[in-house]
C-alpha positions in Angstrom: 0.0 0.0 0.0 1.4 3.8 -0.2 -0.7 4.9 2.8 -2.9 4.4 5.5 -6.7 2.9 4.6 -8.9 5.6 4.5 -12.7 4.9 4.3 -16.1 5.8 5.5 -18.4 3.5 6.3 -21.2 5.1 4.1 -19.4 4.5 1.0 -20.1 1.9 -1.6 -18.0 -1.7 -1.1 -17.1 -0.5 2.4 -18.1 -4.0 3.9 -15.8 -5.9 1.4 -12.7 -3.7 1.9 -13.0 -4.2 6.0 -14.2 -7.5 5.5 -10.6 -7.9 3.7 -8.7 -6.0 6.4 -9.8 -7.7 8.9 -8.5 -11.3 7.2 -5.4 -10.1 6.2 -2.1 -12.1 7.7 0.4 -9.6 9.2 2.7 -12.2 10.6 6.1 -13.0 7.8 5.2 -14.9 4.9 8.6 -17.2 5.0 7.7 -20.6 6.6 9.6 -21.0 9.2 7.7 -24.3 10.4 9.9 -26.7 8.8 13.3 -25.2 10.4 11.6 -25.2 13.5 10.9 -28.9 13.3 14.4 -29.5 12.9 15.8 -27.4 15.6 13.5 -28.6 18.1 14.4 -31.9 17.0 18.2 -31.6 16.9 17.7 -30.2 20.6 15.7 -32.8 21.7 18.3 -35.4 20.5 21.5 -33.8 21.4 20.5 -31.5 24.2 23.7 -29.1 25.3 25.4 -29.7 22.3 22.3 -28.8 19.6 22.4 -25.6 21.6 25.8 -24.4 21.4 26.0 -25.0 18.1 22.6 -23.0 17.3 23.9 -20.3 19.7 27.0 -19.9 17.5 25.3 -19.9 14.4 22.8 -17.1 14.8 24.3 -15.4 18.4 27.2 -15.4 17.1 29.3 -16.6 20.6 30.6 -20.0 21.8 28.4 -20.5 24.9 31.5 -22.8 26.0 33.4 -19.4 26.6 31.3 -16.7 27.3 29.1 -19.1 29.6 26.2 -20.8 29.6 24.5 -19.2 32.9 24.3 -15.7 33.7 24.6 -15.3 37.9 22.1 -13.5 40.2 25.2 -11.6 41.4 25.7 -10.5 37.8 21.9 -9.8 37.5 21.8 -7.7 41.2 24.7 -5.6 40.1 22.6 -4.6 36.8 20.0 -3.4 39.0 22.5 -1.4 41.3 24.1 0.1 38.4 20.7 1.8 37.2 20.2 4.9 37.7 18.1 6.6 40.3 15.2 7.3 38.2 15.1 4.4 36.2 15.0 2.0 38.8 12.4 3.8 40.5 10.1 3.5 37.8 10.7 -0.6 37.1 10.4 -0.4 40.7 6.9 1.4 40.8 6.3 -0.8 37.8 6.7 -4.2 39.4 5.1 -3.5 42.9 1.8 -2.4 40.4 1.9 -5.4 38.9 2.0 -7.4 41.4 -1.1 -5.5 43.4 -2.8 -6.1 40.1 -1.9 -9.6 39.8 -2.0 -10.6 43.6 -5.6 -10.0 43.0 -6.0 -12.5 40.5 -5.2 -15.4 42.7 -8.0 -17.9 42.7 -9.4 -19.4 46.0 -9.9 -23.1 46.5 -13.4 -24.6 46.9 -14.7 -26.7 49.4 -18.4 -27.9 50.1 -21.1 -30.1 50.9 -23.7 -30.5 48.5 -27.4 -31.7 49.4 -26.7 -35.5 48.6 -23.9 -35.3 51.7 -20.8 -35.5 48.6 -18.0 -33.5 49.7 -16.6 -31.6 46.1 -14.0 -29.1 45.7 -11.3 -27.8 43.6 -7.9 -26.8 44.7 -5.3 -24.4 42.9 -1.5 -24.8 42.7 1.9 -23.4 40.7 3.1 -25.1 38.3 6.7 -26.8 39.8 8.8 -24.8 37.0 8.1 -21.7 34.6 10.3 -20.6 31.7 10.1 -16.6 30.6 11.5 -16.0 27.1 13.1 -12.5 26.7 13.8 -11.5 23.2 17.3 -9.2 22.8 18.2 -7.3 20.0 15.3 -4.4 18.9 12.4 -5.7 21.3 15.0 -6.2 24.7 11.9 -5.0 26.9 12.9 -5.1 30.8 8.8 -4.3 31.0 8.1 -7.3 29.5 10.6 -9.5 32.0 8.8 -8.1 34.6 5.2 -8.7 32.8 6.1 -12.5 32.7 7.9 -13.3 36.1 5.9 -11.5 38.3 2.8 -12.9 37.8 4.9 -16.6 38.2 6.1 -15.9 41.5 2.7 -14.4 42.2 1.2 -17.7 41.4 3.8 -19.8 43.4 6.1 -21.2 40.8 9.0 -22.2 42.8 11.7 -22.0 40.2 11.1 -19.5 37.4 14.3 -19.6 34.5 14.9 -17.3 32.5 16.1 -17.3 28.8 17.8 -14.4 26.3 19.8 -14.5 23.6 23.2 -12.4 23.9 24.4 -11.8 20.7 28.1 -11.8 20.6 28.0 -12.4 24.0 26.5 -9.5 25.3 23.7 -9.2 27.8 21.0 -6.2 28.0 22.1 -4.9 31.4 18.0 -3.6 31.8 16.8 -7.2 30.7 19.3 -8.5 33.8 18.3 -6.2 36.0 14.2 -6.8 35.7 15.3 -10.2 36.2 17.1 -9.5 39.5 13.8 -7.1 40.5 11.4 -9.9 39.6 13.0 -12.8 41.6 14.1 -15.0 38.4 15.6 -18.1 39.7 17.9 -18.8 36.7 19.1 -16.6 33.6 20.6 -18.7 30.6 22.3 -17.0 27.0 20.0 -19.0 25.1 17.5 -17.5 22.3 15.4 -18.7 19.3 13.4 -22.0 18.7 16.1 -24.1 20.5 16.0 -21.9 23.7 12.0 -23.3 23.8 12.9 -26.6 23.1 16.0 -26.6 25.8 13.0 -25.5 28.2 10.1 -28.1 26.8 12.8 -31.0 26.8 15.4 -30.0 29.1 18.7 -30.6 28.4 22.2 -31.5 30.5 22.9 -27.9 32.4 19.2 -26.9 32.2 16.0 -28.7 33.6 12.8 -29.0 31.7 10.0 -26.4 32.9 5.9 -26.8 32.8 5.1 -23.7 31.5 6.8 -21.7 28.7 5.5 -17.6 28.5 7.1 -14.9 26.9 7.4 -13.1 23.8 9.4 -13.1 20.3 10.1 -13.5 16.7 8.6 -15.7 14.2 10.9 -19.1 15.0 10.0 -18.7 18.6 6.2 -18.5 18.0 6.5 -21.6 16.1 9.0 -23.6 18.8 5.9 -22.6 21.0 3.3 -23.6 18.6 4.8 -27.5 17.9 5.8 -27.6 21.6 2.9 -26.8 23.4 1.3 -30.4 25.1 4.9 -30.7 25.9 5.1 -27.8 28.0 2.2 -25.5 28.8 2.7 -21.9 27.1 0.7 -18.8 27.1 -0.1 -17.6 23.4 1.0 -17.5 20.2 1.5 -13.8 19.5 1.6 -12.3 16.5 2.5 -8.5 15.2 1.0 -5.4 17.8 -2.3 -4.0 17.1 -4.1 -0.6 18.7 -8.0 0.5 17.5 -8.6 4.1 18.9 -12.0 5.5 19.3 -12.3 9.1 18.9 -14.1 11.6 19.1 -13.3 15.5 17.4 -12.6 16.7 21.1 -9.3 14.9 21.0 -6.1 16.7 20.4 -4.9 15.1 17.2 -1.5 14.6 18.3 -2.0 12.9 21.4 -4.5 10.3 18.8 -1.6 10.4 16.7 1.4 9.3 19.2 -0.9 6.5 20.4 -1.5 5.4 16.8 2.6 5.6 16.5 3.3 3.9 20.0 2.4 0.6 18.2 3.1 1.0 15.0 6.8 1.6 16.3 7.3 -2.1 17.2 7.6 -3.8 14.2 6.7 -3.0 10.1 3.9 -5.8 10.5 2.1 -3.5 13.7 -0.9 -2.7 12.7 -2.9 1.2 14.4 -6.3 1.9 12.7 -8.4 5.0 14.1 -12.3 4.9 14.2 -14.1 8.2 14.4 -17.3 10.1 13.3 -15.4 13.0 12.6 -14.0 13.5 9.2 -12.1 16.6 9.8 -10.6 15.1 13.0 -9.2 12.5 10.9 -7.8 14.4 8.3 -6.1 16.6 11.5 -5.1 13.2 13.0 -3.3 11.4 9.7 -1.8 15.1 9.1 -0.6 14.9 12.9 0.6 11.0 12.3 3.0 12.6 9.2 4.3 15.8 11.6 5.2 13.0 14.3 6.9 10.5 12.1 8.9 13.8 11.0 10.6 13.5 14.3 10.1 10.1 15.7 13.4 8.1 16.2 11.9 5.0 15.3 10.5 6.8 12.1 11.5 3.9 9.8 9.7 1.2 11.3 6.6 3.4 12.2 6.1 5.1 8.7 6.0 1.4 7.0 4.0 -0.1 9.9 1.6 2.9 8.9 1.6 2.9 5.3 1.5 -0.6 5.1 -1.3 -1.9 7.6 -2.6 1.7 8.8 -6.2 2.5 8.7 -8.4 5.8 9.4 -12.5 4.8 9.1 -15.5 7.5 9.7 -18.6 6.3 11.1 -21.6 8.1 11.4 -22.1 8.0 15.1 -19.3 6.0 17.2 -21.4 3.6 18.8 -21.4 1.9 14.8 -17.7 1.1 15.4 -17.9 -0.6 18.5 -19.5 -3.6 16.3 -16.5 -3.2 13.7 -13.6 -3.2 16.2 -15.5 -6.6 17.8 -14.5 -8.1 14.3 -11.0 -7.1 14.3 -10.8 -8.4 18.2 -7.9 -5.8 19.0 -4.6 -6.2 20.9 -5.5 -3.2 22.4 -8.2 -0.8 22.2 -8.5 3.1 23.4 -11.7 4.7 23.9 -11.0 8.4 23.2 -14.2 9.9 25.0 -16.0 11.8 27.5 -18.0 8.8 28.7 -16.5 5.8 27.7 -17.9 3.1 30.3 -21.0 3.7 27.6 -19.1 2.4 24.4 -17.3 -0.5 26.5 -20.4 -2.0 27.8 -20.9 -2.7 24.2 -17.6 -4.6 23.3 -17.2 -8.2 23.6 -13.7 -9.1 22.3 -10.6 -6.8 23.0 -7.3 -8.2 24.5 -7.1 -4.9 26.8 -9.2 -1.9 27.1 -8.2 2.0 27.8 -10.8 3.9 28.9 -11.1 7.6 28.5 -8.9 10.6 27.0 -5.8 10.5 29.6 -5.5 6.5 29.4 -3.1 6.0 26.1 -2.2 2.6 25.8 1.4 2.6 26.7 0.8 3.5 30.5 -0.5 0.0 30.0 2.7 -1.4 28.6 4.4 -0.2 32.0 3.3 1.0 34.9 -0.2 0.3 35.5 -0.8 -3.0 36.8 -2.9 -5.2 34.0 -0.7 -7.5 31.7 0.7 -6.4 28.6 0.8 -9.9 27.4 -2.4 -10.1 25.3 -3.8 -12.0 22.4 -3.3 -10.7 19.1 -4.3 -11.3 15.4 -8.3 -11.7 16.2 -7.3 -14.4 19.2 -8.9 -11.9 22.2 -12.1 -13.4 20.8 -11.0 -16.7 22.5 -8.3 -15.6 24.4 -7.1 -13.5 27.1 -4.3 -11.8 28.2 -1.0 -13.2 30.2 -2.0 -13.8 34.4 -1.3 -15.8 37.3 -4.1 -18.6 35.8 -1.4 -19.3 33.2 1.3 -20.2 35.7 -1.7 -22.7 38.1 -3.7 -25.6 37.5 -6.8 -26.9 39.4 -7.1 -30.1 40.7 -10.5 -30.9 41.7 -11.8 -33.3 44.6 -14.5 -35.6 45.6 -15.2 -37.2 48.9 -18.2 -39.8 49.3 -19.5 -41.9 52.2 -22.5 -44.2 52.3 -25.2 -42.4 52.0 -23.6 -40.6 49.1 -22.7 -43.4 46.9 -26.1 -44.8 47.6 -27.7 -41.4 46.6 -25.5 -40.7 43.1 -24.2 -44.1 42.6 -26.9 -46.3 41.2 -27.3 -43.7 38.4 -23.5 -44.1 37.6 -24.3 -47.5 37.0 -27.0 -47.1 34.9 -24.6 -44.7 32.6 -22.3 -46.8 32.4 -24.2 -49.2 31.3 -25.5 -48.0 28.6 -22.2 -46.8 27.7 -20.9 -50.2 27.3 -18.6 -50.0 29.9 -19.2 -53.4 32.5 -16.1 -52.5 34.5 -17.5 -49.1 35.3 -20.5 -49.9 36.6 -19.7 -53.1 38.5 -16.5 -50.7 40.5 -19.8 -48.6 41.8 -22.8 -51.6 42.1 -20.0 -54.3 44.2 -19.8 -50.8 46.8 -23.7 -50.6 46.3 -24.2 -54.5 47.1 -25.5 -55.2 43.4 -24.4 -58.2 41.5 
C-alpha cells in the first residue's frame, strides 16, 4: 500500500474492503515451520550440544566461553548500576503489577452439597516456569517483569529465565528486571532451540511446565509445535491498537498513540475509528508531523503505510461492532464517557478507557498485563496472568449415603455406555451383583 486505509463506512464496497482487512495475515510470509521442526528436533536429541551450536550460528558466541549461565550476582549488580530514576520507575512498575496480579489469585473450593458428597477444587503453581526475553530491537525489561511476576505471584518455585546475547552480550535492563522480579535462573540462550532446551530440558538446564514470553517468528513456532509438551501462554503475532475518537481529541495525542504501536515492528498494525471527518484528516496530518521526528520513524512510517487505517462512522457507537470483528490487541476509547461504548464490546485483548488513558501507560506502569492475544485471538483468548502459571485439581469425597444417593445412576450410565467394568466398580460398593 502507499498509505494508511482511508474509508467511511457510508461508501459503496465498504463491507468488502473491511471484510478484507480484517482477514489479512500480518505475521512474515517465510515458513519458518519446517526449520523449527528441525531445531526442536536436533535439541531434543542432542540437548547441550544442539544448543551451542545454534547459539553460535545465529548469536554469534561460543556458549562454552562466554558461559552458559548468567549469575544473580551478575543480574543484582545490573540493578544497582541503574540509575536513580530508572529503577524507580521498574520499581513502581513491578510493585503495580504485582497488586494487580495478587488480586488475580484464585481461591480453592470446598463444600457439601445436598446429597452429603464433599466436592471441591484446589489451585497450585506449576513446579517450574520458563520466561523468554527477546534481545536485539524488542530487549523490553517491562516485559521480564510482565512474565515473572505474575509466576512468582502464582507460586512457581523455580522460574528460568532465557535471552539471547548476541556476541555475548547481555541487556544490562533485561538483567536487572530479572534481578527485580526474583528469576531463579538466567541462561544466554535464544530462538526456537532456547524453547525446546526448556520443553525437553537438556544436560545444564532442567525441563519447565510452563513456557510464557514473547518473540520472533521461529520462537512462536518452537511454541506452537511444543505446546502439550510444555504448557505456554499464546501464540502472538504483530501489535495492534484501534482508537476511538471523538473530534474533542487533540490530534496529536491520537496520533502518538497510533505511533506507540506502530513503532514495534513494520507488521504492527494502528487503525483509528471516528465520526469525525475533519478530525481525521487533523489526525493522519498529525501521524506525518510526528513520524517527522520520531526516532523509530523507519519502522513506524511502513507499519503505517502498510497496515494503517483511518474509518469515519456516522455515530461511534457503529464502530464498537466493527472493532468486535477485528478483536484488537488493544483498544483506546478516546471519549467523555467511555464506560458507555465498553459496555458494548465483547472481544478486546485490553481496554483503555477515557482521553488521559493512552495505551502505553499499559505497557508499563499500571498494573494489567501487557501480554495479550493478538491477530483476532482476544475473541477466545485473554491476556498473560497468574491462571497461566496454576492448575486446578478438583476433589470428591463420598460416604454411604452418598454413593447410595448418586451411585446407582453411575451404574445405569455406564451401562448403557458399554462399559461393565465401570459400573460393576460402583454396584460391588452398592451390594449389586
Amino acid at each position: 500500500m502507499n498509505g494508511p486505509v482511508r474509508l467511511d463506512a457510508g461508501d459503496p464496497g465498504f463491507d468488502a474492503a473491511f471484510t478484507q482487512l480484517v482477514n489479512a495475515r500480518r505475521e512474515a510470509d517465510s515458513d519458518v515451520a519446517r526449520d523449527v521442526r528441525a531445531i526442536v528436533a536436533s535439541v531434543r536429541d542432542e540437548g547441550d550440544a544442539a544448543v551451542a551450536a545454534f547459539t553460535k550460528k545465529f548469536d554469534g558466541h561460543d556458549l562454552n566461553e562466554s558461559g552458559w549461565r548468567i549469575e544473580p550476582g551478575e543480574c543484582q549488580a545490573a540493578l544497582d548500576g541503574l540509575a536513580s530514576d530508572l529503577r524507580a520507575a521498574l520499581e513502581l512498575a513491578a510493585a503495580r503489577i504485582a497488586a494487580y496480579h495478587e488480586k488475580q489469585k484464585p481461591a480453592d473450593s470446598d463444600f457439601t452439597d445436598d446429597a452429603g458428597i464433599r466436592l471441591g477444587a484446589r489451585w497450585r503453581g506449576v513446579d517450574a516456569a520458563g520466561v523468554y526475553v527477546p534481545g536485539g530491537r524488542a530487549a523490553y525489561p517491562s516485559s521480564v517483569l510482565m512474565n515473572a511476576i505474575p509466576a512468582k505471584v502464582a507460586g512457581v518455585e523455580r522460574l528460568v529465565m532465557v535471552t539471547p546475547t548476541p556476541k555475548g552480550e547481555a541487556n544490562p535492563l533485561v538483567l536487572a528486571a530479572a534481578a527485580l522480579a526474583g528469576v531463579d535462573e538466567v541462561w544466554r540462550i535464544g530462538g526456537a532451540q532456547a524453547i525446546a532446551a526448556l520443553a525437553y530440558g537438556t544436560g545444564r538446564i532442567a525441563a519447565v511446565d510452563v513456557v510464557t514470553g514473547p518473540g520472533n517468528a521461529w520462537v512462536a513456532e518452537a511454541k506452537r509445535q511444543l505446546y502439550g509438551v510444555v504448557g505456554i501462554d499464546m501464540v502472538a503475532g504483530p501489535s495492534e491498537i484501534v482508537v476511538i475518537a471523538d473530534g474533542r481529541n487533540d490530534p496529536r495525542w491520537i496520533a502518538a498513540d497510533l505511533l506507540s504501536q506502530a513503532e514495534h515492528d513494520p507488521t504492527s498494525q494502528s487503525i483509528l475509528f471516528t465520526d469525525d471527518l475533519a478530525f481525521a484528516d487533523a489526525v493522519a496530518a498529525a501521524v506525518e508531523d510526528e513520524l517527522a521526528s520520531l526516532a523509530t520513524a523507519d519502522t513506524a512510517r511502513a507499519s503505517w503505510q502498510a497496515n494503517g487505517a483511518i474509518f469515519t462512522v456516522p455515530v461511534l457507537e457503529d464502530a464498537i461492532a466493527l472493532c468486535d470483528r477485528l478483536a484488537p490487541e488493544h483498544l483506546e476509547l478516546a471519549v467523555d464517557d467511555p464506560q458507555t461504548l465498553f459496555d458494548g464490546v465483547r472481544h478486546a485483548g485490553s481496554v483503555f478507557l477515557g482521553r488521559h488513558t493512552p495505551e502505553a501507560v499499559g505497557d508499563y506502569v499500571a498494573g494489567p498485563n501487557h501480554v495479550l492475544p493478538t491477530g483476532r485471538r482476544a475473541r477466545f483468548a485473554s491476556g498473560l496472568s497468574v491462571l497461566d502459571f496454576m492448575k486446578r485439581t478438583s476433589f470428591l469425597a463420598l460416604d454411604k449415603a452418598g454413593l447410595a444417593a448418586v451411585g446407582p445412576a453411575a451404574v445405569t450410565l455406564a451401562d448403557a455406555e458399554g462399559l461393565p467394568a465401570h459400573a460393576r466398580s460402583v454396584a460391588v460398593r452398592l451390594g449389586q451383583g
